[in-house]
Biopython code that builds the backbone (N, CA, C, O; Angstrom):
import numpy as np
from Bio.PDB.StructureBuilder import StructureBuilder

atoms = [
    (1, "UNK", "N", (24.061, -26.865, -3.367)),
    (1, "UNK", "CA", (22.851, -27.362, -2.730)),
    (1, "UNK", "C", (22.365, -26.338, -1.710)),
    (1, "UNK", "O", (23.055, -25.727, -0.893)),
    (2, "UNK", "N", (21.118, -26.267, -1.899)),
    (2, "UNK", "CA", (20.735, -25.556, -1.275)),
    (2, "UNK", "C", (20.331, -26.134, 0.580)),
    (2, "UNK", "O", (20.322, -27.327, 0.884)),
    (3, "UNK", "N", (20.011, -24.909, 1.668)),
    (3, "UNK", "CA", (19.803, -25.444, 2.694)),
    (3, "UNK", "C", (18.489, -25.583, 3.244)),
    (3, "UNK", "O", (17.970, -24.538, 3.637)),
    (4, "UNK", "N", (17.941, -26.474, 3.341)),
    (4, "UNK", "CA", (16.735, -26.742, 3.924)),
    (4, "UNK", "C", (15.670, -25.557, 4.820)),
    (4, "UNK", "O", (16.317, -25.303, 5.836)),
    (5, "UNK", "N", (14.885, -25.078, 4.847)),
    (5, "UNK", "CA", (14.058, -23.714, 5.439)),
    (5, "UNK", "C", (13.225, -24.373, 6.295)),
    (5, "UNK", "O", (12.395, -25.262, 6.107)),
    (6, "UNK", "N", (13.664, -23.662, 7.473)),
    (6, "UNK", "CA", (12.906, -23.909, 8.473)),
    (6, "UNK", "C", (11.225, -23.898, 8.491)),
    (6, "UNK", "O", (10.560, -23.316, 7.634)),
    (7, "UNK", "N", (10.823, -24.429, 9.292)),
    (7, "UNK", "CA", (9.226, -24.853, 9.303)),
    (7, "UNK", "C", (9.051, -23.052, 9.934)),
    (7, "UNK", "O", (9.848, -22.293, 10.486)),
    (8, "UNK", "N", (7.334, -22.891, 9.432)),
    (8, "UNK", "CA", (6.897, -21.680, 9.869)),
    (8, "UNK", "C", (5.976, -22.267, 10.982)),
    (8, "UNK", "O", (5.162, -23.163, 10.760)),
    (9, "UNK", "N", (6.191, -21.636, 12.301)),
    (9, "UNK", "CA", (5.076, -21.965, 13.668)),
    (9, "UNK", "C", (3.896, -21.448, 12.904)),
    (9, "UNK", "O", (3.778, -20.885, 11.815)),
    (10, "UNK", "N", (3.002, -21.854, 13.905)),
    (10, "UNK", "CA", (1.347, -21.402, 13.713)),
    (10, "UNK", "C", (1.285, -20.395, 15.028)),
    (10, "UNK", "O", (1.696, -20.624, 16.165)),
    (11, "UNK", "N", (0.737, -19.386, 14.588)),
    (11, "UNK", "CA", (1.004, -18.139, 15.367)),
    (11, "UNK", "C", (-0.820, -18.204, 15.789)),
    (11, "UNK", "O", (-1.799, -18.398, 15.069)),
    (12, "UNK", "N", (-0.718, -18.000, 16.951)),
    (12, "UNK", "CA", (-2.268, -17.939, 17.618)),
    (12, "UNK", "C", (-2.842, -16.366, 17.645)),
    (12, "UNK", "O", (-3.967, -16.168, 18.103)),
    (13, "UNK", "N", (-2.055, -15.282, 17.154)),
    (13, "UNK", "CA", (-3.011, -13.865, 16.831)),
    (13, "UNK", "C", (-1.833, -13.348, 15.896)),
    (13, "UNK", "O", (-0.625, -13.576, 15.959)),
    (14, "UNK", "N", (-2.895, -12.246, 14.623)),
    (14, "UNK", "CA", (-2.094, -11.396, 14.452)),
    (14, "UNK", "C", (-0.691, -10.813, 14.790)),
    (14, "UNK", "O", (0.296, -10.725, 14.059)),
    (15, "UNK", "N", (-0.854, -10.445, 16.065)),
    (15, "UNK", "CA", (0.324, -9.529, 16.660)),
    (15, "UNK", "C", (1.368, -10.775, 16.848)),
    (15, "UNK", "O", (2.471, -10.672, 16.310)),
    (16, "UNK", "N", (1.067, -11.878, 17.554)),
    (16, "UNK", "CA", (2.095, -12.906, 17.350)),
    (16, "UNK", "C", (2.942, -12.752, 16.829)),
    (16, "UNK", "O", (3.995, -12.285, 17.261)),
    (17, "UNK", "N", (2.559, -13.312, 15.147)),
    (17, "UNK", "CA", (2.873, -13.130, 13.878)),
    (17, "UNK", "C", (3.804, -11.970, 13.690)),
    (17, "UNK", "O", (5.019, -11.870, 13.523)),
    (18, "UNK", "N", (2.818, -11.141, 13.774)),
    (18, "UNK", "CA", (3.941, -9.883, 13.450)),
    (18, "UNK", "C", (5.114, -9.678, 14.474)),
    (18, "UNK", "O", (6.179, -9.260, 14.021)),
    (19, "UNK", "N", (5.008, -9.931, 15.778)),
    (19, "UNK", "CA", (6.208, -9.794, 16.392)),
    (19, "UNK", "C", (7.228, -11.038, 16.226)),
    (19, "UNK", "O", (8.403, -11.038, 16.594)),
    (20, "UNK", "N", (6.551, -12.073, 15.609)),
    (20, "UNK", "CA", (8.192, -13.222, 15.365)),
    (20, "UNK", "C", (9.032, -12.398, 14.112)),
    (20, "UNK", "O", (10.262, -12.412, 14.070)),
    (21, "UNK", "N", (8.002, -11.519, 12.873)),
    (21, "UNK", "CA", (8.822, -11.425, 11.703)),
    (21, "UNK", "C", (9.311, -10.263, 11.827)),
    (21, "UNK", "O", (9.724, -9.617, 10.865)),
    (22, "UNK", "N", (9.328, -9.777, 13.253)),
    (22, "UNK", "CA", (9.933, -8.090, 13.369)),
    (22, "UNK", "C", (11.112, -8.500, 13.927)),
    (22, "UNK", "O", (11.977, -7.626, 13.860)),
    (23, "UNK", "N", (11.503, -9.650, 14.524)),
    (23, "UNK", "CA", (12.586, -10.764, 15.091)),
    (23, "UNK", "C", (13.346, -11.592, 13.913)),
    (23, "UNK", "O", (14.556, -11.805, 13.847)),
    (24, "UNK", "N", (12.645, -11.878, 13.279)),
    (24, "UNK", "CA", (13.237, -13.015, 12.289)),
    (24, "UNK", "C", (13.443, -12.910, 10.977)),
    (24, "UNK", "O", (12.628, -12.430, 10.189)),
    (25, "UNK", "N", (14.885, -13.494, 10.599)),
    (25, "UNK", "CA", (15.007, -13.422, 8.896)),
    (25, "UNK", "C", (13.687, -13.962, 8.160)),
    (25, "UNK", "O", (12.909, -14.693, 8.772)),
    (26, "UNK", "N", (13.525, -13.698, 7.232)),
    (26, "UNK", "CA", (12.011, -14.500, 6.549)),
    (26, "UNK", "C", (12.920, -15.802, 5.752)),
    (26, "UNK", "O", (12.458, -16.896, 5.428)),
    (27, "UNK", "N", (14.412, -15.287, 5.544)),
    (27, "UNK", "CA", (15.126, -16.201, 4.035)),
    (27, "UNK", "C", (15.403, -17.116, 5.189)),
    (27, "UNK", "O", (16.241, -17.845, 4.658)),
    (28, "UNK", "N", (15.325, -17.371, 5.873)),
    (28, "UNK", "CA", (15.020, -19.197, 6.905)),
    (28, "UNK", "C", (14.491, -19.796, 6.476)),
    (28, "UNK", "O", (14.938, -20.750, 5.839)),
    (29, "UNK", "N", (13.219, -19.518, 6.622)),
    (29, "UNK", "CA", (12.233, -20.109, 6.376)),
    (29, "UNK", "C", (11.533, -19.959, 4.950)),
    (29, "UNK", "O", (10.703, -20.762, 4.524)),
    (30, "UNK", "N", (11.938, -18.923, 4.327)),
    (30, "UNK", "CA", (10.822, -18.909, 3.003)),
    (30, "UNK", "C", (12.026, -18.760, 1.696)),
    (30, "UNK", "O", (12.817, -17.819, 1.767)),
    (31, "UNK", "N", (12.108, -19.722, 0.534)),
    (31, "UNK", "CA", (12.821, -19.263, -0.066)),
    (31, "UNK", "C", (12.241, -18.600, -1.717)),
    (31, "UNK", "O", (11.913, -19.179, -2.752)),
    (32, "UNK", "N", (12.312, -17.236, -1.362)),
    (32, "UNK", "CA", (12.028, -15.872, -2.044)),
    (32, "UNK", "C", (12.602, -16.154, -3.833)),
    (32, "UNK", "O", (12.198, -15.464, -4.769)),
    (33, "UNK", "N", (13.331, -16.997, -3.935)),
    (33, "UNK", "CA", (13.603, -17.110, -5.499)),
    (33, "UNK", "C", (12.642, -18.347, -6.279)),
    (33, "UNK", "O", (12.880, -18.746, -7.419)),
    (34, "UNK", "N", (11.621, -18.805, -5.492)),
    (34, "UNK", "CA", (10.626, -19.247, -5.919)),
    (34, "UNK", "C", (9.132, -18.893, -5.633)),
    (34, "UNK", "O", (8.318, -19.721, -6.042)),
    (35, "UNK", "N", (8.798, -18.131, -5.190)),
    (35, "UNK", "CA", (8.324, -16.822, -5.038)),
    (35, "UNK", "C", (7.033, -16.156, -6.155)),
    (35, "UNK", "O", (7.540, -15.505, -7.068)),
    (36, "UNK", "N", (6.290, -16.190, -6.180)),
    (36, "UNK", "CA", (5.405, -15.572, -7.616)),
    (36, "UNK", "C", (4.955, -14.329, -7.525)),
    (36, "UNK", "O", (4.140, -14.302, -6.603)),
    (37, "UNK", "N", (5.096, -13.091, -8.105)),
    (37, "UNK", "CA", (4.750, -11.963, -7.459)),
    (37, "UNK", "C", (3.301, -11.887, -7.569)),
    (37, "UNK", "O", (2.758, -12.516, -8.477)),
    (38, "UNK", "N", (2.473, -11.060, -6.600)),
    (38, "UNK", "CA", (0.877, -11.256, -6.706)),
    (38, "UNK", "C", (0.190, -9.709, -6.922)),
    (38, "UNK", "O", (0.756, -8.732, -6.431)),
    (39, "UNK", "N", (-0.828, -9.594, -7.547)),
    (39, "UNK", "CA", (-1.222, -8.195, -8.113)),
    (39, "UNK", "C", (-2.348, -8.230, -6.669)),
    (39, "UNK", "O", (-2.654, -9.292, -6.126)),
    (40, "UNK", "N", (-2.853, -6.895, -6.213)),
    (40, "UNK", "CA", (-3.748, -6.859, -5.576)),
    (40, "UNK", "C", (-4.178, -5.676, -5.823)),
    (40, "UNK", "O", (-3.831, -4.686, -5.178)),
    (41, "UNK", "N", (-5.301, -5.663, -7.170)),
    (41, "UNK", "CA", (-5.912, -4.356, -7.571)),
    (41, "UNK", "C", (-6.783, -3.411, -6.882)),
    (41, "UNK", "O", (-7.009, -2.225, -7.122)),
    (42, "UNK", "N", (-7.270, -4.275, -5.876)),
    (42, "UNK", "CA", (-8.623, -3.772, -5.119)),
    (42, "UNK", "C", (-7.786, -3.296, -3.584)),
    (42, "UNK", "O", (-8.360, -2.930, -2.558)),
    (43, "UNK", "N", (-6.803, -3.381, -3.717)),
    (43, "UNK", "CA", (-6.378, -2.859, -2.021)),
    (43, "UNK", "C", (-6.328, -1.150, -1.739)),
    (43, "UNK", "O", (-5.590, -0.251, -2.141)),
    (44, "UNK", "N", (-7.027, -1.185, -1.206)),
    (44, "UNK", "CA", (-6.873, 0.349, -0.953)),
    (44, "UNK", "C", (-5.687, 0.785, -0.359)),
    (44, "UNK", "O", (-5.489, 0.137, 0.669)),
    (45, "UNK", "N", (-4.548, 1.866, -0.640)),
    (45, "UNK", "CA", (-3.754, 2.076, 0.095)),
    (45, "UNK", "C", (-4.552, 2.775, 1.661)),
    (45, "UNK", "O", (-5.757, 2.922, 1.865)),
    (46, "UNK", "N", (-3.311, 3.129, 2.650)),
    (46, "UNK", "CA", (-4.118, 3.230, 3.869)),
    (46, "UNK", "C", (-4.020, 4.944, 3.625)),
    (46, "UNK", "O", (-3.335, 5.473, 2.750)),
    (47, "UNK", "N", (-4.700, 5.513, 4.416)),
    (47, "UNK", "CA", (-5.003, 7.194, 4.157)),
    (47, "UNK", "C", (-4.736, 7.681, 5.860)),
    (47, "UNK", "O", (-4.819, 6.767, 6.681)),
    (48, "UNK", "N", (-4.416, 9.119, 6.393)),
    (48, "UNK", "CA", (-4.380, 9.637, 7.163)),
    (48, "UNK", "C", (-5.084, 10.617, 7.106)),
    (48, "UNK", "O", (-5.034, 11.296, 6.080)),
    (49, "UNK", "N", (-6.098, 11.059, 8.359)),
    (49, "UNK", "CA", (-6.281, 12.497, 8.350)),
    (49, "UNK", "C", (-5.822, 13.650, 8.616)),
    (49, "UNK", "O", (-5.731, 13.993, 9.795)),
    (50, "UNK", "N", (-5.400, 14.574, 7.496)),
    (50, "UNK", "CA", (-4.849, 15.984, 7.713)),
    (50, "UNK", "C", (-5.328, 17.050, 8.243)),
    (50, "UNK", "O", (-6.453, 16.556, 8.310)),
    (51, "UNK", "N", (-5.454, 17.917, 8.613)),
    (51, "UNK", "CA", (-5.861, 19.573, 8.927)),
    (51, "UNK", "C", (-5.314, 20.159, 7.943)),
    (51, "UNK", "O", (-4.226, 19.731, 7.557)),
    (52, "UNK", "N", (-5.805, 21.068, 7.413)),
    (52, "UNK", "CA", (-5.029, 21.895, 6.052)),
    (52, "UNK", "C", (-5.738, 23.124, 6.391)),
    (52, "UNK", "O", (-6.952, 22.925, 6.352)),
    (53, "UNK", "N", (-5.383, 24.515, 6.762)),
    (53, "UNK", "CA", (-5.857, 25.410, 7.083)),
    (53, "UNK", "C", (-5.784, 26.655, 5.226)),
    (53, "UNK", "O", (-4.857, 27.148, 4.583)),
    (54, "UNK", "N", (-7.346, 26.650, 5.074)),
    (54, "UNK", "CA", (-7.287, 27.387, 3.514)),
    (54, "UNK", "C", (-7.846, 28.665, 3.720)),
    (54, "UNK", "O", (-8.376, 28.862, 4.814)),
    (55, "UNK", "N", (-7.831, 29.683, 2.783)),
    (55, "UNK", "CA", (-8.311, 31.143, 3.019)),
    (55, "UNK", "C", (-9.893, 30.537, 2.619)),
    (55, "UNK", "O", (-10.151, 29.666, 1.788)),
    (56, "UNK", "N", (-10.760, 31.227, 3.413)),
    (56, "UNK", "CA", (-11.912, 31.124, 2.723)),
    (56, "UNK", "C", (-12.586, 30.845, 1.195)),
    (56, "UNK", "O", (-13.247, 29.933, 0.700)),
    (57, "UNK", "N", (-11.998, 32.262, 0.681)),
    (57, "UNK", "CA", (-11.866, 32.129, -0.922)),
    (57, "UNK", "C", (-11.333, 31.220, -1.457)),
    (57, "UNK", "O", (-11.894, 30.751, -2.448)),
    (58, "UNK", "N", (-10.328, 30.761, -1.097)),
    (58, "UNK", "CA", (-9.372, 29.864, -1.608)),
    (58, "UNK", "C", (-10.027, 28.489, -2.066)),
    (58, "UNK", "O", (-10.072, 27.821, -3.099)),
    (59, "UNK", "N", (-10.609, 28.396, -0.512)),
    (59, "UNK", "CA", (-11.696, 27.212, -0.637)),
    (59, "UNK", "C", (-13.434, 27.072, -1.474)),
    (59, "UNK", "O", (-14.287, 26.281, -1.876)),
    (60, "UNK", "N", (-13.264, 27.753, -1.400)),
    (60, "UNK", "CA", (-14.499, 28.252, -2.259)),
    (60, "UNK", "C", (-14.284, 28.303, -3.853)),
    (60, "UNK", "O", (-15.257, 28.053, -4.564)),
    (61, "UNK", "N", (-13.146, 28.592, -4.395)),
    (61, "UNK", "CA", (-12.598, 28.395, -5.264)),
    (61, "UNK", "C", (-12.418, 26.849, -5.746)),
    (61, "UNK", "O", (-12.832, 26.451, -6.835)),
    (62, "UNK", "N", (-11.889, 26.202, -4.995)),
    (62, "UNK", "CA", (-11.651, 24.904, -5.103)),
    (62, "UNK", "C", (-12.855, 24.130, -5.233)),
    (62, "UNK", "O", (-12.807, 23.179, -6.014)),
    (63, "UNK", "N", (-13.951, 24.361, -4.602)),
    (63, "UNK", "CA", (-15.343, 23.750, -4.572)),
    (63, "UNK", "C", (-16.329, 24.162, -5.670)),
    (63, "UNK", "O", (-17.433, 23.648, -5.847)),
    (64, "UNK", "N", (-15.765, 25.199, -6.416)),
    (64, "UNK", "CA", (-16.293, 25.541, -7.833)),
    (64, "UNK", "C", (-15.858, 24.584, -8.431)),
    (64, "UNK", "O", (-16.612, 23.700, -8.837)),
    (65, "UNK", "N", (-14.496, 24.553, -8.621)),
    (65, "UNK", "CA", (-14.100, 23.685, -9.818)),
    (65, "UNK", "C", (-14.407, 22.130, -9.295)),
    (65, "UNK", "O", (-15.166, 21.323, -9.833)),
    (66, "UNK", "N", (-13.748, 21.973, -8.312)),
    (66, "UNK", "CA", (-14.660, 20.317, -8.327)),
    (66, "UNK", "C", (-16.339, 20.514, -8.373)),
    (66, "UNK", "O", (-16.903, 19.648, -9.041)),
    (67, "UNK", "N", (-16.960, 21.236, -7.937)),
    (67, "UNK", "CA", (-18.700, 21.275, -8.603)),
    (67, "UNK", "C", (-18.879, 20.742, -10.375)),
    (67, "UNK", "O", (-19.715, 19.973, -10.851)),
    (68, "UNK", "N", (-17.788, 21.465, -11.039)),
    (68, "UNK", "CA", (-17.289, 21.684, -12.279)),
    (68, "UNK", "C", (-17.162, 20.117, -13.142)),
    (68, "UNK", "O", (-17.466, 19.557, -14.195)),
    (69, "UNK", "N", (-16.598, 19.948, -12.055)),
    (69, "UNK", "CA", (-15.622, 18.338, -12.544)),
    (69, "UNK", "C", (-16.758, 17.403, -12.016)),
    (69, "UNK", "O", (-16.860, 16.239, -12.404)),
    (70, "UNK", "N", (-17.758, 18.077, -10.945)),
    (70, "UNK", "CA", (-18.638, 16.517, -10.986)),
    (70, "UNK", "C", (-17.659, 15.798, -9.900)),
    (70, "UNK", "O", (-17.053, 14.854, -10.406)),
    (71, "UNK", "N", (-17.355, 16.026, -8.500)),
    (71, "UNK", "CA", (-16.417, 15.508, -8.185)),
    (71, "UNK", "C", (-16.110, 16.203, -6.396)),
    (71, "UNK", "O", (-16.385, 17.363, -6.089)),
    (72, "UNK", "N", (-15.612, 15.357, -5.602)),
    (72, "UNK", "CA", (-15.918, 16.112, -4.124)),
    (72, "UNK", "C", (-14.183, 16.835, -3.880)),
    (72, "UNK", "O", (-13.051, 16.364, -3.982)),
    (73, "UNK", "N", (-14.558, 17.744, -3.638)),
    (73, "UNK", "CA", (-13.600, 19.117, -3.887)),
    (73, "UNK", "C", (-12.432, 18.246, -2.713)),
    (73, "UNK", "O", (-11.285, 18.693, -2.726)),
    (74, "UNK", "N", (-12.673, 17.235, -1.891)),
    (74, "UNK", "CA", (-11.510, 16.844, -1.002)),
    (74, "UNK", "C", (-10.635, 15.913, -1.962)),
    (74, "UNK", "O", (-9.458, 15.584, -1.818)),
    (75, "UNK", "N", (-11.591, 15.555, -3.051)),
    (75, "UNK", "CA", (-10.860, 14.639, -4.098)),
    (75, "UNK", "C", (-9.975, 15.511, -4.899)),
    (75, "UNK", "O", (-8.837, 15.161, -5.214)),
    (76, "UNK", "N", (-10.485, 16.621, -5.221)),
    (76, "UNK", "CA", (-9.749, 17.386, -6.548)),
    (76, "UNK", "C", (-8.220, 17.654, -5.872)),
    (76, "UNK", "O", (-7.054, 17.482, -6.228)),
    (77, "UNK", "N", (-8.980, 18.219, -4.596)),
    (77, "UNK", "CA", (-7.339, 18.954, -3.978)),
    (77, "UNK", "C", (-6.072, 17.517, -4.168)),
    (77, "UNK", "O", (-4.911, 17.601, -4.570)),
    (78, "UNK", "N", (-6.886, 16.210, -3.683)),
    (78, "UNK", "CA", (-5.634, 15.040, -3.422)),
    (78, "UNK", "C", (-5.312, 14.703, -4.644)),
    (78, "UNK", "O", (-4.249, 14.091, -4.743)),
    (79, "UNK", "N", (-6.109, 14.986, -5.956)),
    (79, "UNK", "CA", (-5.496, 14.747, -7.042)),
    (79, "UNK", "C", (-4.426, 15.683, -7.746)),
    (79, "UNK", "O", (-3.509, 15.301, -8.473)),
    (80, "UNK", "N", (-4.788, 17.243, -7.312)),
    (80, "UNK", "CA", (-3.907, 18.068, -7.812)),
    (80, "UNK", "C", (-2.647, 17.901, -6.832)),
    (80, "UNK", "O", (-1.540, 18.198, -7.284)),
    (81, "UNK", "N", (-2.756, 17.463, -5.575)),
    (81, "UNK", "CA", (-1.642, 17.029, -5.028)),
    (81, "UNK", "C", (-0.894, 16.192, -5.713)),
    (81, "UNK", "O", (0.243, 16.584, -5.976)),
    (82, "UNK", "N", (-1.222, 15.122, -6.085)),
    (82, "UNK", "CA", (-0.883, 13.715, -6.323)),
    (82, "UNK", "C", (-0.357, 14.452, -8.186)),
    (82, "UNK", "O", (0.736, 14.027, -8.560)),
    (83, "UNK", "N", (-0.703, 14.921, -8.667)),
    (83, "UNK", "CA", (-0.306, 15.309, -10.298)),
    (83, "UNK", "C", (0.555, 16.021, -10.045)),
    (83, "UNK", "O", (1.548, 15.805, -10.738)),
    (84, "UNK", "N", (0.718, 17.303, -8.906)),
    (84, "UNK", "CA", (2.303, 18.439, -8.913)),
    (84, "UNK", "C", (3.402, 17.428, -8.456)),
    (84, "UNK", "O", (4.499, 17.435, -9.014)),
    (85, "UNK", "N", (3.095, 16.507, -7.382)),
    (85, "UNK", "CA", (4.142, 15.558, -6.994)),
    (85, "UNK", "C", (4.971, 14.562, -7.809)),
    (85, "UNK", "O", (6.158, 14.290, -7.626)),
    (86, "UNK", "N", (4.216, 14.107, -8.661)),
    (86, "UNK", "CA", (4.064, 13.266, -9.843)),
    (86, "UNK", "C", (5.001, 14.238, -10.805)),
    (86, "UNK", "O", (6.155, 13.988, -11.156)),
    (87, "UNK", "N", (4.411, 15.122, -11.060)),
    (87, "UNK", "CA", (5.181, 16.117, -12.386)),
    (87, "UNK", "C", (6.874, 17.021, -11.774)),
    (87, "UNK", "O", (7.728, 17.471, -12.539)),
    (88, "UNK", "N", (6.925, 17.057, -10.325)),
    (88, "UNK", "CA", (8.350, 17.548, -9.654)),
    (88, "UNK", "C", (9.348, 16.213, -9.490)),
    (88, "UNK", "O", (10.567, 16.207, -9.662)),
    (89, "UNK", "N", (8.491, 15.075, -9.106)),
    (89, "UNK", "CA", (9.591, 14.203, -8.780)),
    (89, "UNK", "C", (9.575, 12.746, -9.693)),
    (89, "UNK", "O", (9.540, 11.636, -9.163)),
    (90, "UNK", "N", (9.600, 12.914, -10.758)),
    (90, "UNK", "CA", (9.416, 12.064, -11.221)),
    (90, "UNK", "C", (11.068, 12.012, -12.350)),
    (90, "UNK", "O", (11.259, 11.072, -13.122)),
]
sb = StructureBuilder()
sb.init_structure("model")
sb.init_model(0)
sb.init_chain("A")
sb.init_seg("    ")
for serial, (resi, resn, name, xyz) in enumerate(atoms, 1):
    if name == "N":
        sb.init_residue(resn, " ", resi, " ")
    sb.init_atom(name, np.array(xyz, "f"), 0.0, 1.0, " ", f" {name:<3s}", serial, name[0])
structure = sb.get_structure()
C-alpha cells in the first residue's frame, strides 16, 4: 500500500513556488508513476548572448553563404554549430 501524498500549498508568487521545490522532495506530494508525459512543441529553448570575435573575411565569407541559403548568417553559423556538435558527440 501505498502512502498517502501530501497536499500541495497555494503559493502566492512565482518565486514562492520555486523556493518550496528547491527545499522539497516533489515524491511527497506528487506521485510520478502516474504521471503522463507532455510534448511541448512550440517552447522555445532559452538562448544566451555570445561575443564571438571573427576575422573580417571570415565573416564575410559566412554572410555569402547564408545570402546563398536565403537565411541570416547568425543562423547558419548556430546551425553549423549545432551539426559539428551533433556529428562529434553523438
Amino acid at each position: 500500500m501505498t502512502k498517502p501524498k501530501k497536499a500541495i500549498q497555494k503559493f502566492k508568487s512565482e518565486a514562492e513556488e520555486r523556493s518550496f521545490w528547491e527545499s522539497h522532495d516533489s515524491t511527497e506530494y506528487v506521485d510520478w508513476d502516474k504521471a503522463n508525459p507532455v510534448s511541448l512543441p512550440n517552447l522555445k529553448p532559452s538562448t544566451k548572448t555570445i561575443s564571438l570575435r571573427l576575422s573580417e573575411s571570415l565573416l564575410e565569407r559566412i554572410k555569402i553563404e547564408a545570402n546563398k541559403r536565403d537565411m541570416p548568417y547568425q543562423s547558419l553559423i548556430k546551425a553549423w554549430l549545432a551539426e559539428d556538435v551533433d556529428r562529434h558527440h553523438s
